[in-house]
SEMAR-704631 format. One record per residue (C-alpha): residue number from 0; residue in three letters; x, y, z. Coordinates in Angstrom, 3 decimals, always signed. Each point is the difference from the previous one (the first is absolute). Layout:
<atoms>
{atom NUM Ala {X Y Z}}
...
</atoms>
This chain:
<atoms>
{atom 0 Unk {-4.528 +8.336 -7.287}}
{atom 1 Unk {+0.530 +2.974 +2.097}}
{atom 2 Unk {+0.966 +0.555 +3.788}}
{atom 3 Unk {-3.149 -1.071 +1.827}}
{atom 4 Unk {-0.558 -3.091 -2.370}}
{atom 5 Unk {+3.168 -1.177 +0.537}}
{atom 6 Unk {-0.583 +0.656 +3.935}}
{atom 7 Unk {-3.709 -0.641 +0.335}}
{atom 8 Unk {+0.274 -4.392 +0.909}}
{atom 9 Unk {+2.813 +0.889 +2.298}}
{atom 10 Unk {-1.172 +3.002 +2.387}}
{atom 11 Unk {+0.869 -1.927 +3.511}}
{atom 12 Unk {+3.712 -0.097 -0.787}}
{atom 13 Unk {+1.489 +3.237 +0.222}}
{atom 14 Unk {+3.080 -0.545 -1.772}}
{atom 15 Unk {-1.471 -2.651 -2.548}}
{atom 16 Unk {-1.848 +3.081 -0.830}}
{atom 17 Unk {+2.665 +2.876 -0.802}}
{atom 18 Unk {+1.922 -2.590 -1.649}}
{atom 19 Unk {-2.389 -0.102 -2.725}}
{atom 20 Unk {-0.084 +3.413 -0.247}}
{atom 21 Unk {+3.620 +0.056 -0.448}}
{atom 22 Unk {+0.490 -0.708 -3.855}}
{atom 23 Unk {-2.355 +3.041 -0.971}}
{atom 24 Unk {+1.719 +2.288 +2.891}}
{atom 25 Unk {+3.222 -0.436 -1.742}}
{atom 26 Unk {-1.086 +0.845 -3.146}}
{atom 27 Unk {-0.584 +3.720 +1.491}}
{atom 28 Unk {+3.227 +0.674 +2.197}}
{atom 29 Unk {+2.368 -1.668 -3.039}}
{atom 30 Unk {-1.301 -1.407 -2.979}}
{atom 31 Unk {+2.904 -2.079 -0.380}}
{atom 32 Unk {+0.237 -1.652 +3.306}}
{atom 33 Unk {-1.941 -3.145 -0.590}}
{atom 34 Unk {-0.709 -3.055 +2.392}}
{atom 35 Unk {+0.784 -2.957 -1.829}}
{atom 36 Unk {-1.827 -3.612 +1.120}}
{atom 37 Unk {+3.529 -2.098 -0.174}}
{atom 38 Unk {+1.761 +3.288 +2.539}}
{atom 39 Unk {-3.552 -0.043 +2.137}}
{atom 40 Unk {-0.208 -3.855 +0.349}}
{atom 41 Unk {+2.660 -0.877 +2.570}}
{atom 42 Unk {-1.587 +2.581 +2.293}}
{atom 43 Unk {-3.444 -1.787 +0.049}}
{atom 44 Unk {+1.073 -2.608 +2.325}}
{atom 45 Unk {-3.155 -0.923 +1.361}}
{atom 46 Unk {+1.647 +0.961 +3.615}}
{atom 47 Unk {-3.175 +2.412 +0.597}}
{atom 48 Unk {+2.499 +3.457 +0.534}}
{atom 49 Unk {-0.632 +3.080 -0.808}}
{atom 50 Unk {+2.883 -0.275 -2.675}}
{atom 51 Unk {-1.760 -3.489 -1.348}}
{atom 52 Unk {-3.241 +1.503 +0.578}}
{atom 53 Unk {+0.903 +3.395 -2.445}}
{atom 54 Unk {+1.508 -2.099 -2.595}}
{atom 55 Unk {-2.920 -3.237 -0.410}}
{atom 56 Unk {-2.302 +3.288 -0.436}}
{atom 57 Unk {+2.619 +1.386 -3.165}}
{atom 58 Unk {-0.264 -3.418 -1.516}}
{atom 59 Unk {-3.809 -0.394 +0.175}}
{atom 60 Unk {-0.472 +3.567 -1.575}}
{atom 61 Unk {+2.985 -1.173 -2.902}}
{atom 62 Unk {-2.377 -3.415 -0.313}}
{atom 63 Unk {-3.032 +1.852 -0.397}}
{atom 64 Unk {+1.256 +2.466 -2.459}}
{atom 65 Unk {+1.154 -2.930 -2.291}}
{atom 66 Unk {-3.213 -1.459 +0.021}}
{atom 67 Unk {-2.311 +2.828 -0.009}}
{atom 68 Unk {+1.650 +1.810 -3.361}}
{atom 69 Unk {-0.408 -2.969 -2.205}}
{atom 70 Unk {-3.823 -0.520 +1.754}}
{atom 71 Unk {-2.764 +0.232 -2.776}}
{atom 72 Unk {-1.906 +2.074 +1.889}}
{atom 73 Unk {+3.672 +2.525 +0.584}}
{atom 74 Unk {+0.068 +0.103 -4.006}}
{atom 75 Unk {-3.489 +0.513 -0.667}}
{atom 76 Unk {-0.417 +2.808 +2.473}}
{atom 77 Unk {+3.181 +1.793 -0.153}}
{atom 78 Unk {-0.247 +0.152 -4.324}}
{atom 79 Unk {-3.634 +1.184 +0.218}}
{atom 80 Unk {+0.538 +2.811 +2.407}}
{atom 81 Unk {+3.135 +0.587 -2.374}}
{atom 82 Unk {-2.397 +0.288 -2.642}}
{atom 83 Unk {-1.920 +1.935 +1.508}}
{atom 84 Unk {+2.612 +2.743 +1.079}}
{atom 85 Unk {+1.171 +0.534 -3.913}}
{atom 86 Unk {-3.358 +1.027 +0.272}}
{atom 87 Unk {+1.067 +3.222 +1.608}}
{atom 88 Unk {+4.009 -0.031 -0.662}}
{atom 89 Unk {+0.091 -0.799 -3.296}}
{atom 90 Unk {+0.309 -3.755 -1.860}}
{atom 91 Unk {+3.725 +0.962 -0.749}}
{atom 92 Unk {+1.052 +0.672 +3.523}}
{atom 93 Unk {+1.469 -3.329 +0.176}}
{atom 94 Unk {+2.072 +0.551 +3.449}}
{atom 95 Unk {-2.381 +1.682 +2.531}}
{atom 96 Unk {-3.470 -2.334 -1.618}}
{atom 97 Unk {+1.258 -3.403 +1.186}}
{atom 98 Unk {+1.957 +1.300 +3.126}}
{atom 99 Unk {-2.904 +0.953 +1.168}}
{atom 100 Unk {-2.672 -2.723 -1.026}}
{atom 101 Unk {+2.351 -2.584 +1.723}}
{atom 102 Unk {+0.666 +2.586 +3.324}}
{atom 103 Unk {-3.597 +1.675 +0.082}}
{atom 104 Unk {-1.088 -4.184 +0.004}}
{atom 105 Unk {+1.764 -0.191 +2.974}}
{atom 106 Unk {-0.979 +3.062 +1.970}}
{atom 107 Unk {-4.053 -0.377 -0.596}}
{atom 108 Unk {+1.005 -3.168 +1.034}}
{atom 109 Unk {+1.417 +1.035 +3.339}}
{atom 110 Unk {-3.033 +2.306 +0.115}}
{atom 111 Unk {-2.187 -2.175 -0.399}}
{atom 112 Unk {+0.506 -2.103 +2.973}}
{atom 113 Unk {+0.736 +2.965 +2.449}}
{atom 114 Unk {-3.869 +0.822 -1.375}}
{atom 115 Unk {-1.563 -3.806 +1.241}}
{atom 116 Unk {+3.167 -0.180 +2.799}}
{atom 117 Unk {+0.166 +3.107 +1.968}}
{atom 118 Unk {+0.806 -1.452 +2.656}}
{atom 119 Unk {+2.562 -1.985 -1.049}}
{atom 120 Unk {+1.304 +3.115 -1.650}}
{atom 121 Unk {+0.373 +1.835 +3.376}}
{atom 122 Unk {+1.523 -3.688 +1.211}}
{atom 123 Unk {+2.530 +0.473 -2.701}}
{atom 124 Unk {+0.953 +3.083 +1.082}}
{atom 125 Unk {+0.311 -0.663 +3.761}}
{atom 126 Unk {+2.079 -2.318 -0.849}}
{atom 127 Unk {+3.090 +1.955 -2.290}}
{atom 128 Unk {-0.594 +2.648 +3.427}}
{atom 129 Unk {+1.535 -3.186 +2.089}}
{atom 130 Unk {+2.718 -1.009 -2.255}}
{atom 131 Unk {+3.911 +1.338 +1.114}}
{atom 132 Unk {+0.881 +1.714 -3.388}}
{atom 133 Unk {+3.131 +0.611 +0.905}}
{atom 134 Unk {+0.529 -4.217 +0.711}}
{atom 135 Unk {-1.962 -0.330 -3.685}}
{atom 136 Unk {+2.457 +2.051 -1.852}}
{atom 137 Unk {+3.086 -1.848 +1.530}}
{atom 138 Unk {-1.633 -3.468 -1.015}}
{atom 139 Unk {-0.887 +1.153 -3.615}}
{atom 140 Unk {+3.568 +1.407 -0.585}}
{atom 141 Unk {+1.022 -3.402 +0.497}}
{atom 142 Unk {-1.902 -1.625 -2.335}}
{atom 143 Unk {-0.401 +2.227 -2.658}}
{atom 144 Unk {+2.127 +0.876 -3.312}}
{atom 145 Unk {+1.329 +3.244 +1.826}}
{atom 146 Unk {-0.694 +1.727 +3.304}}
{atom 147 Unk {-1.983 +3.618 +0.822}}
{atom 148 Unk {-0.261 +2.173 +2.458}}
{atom 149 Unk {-3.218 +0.966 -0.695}}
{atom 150 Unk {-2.222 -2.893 +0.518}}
{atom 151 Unk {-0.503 +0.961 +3.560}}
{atom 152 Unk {-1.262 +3.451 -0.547}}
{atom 153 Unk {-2.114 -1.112 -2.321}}
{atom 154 Unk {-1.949 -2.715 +1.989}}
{atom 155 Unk {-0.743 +2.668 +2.184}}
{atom 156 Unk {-1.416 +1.841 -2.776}}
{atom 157 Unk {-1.815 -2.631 -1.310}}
{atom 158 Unk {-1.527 -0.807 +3.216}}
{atom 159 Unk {-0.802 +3.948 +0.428}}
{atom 160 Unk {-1.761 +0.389 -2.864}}
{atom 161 Unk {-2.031 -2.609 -0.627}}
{atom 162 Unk {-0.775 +0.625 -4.319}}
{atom 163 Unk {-0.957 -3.733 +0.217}}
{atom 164 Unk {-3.727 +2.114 +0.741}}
{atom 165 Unk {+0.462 +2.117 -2.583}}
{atom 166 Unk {-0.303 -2.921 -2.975}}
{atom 167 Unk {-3.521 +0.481 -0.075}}
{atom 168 Unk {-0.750 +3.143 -0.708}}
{atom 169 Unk {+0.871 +0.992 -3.783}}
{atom 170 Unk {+1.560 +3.672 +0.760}}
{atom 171 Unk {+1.561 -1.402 +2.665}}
{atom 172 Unk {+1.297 -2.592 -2.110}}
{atom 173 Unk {+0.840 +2.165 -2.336}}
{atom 174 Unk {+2.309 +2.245 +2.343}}
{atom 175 Unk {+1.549 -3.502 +0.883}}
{atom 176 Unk {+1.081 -0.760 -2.912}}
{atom 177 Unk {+1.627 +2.787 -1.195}}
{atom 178 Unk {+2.349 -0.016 +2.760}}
{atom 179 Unk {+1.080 -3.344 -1.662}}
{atom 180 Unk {-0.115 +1.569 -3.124}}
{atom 181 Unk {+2.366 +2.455 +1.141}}
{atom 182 Unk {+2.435 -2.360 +1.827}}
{atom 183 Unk {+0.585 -2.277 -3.127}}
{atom 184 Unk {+0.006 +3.276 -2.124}}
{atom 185 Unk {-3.039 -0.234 -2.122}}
{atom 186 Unk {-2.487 +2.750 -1.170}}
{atom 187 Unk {-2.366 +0.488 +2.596}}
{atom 188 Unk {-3.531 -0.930 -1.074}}
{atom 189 Unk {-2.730 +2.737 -0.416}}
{atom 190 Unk {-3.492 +0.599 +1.766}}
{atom 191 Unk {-1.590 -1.783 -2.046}}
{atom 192 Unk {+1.693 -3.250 +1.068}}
{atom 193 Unk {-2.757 +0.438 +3.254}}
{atom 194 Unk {-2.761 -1.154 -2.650}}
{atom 195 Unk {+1.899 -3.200 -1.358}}
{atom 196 Unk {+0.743 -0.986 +3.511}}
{atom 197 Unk {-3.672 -0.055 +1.070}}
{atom 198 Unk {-0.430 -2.165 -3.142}}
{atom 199 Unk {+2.365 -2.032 +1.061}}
{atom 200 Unk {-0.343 -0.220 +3.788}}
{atom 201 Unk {-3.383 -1.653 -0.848}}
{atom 202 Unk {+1.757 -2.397 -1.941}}
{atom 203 Unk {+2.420 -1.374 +2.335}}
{atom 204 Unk {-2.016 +0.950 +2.963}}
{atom 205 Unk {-2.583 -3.225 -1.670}}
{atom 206 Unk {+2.776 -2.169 -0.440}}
{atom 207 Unk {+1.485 -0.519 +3.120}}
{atom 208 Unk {-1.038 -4.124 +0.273}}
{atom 209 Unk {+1.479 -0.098 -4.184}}
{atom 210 Unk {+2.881 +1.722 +1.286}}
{atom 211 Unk {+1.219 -2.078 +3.207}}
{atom 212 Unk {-2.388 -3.220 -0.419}}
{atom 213 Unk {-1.586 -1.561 +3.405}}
{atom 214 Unk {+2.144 -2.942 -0.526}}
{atom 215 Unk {+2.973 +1.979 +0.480}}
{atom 216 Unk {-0.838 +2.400 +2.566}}
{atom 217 Unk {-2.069 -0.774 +3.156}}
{atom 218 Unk {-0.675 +3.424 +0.485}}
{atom 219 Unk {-3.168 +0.501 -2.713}}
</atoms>
């Protein structure tokens, strides 16, 4: 799951709501600052404060993220569309091939419901644009492994630029992704990448109710 899964049941509470952004924002300004359930967990105190609020929304994104990567329908999707990128990488590029069948899963995920939500979407959105960033990076610097700096400046960013729209569109996509390639220094991926990721765009894009069953989440 990606940012506006995670976010998507949750859209009337603001700070619910960047709090489940929060694992995946961290993972961008220091790849080794983690938030940690058993550090989070005294924060969530149920006392409905912004503090409680930002850290109840960190645990629900760490609780879906164990239960959505051992899904079937996680598994299934993600090794296909790996598959399906050796296609066009090579079958020995054994690093970049299942990076990005388990990421690319997630982001045609994302894009996906911005496509049948985009309302929501915007909702999302108006919502990081009321959040204190400032009051969100001294929270998370309390309850994660180390602090940042950072994490302010790059809400604002994140808010700014909205790429959550750009999931859908497989050049687009493609320009996405190799700014992630590039941050966790791997080859960046060639034009021809744009033609796998129409493939698999269609894919997850017919998967969604597989992917995060009804039972689960009201939303669908």
């Amino acid at each position: 799951m990606n940012y506006f899964a995670h976010a998507l049941q949750f859209l009337d509470r603001p700070a619910f709501v960047i709090g489940t952004s929060m694992p995946d924002m961290l993972s961008v300004v220091d790849r080794k600052m983690r938030l940690r359930s058993r550090k989070v967990d005294p924060f969530a105190d149920g006392s409905g404060t912004f503090e409680a609020e930002l850290a109840a929304g960190i645990l629900q994104h760490l609780k879906d993220d164990r239960w959505f990567h051992q899904t079937r329908g996680f598994l299934v999707t993600s090794g296909e569309l790996t598959r399906l990128f050796k296609e066009v990488l090579g079958s020995e590029d054994g690093v970049r091939c299942p990076f990005l069948g388990h990421i690319v899963t997630e982001l045609q995920l994302d894009g996906a419901l911005a496509e049948r939500y985009p309302d929501k979407l915007d909702k999302y959105y108006e919502r990081l644009g009321e959040i204190d960033a400032t009051a969100v990076e001294n929270s998370v610097n309390q309850m994660a492994t180390r602090t940042s700096d950072r994490l302010a400046y790059l809400i604002g960013r994140f808010h700014d630029e909205q790429f959550l729209r750009d999931y859908q569109e497989p050049n687009r996509l493609l320009f996405r992704l190799n700014q992630v390639m590039l941050r966790v220094r791997l080859d960046p991926l060639p034009d021809e990448m744009a033609d796998a990721l129409a493939a698999s765009w269609s894919i997850v894009r017919d998967r969604v109710e597989e992917l995060l069953p009804r039972d689960r989440f009201s939303f669908l």
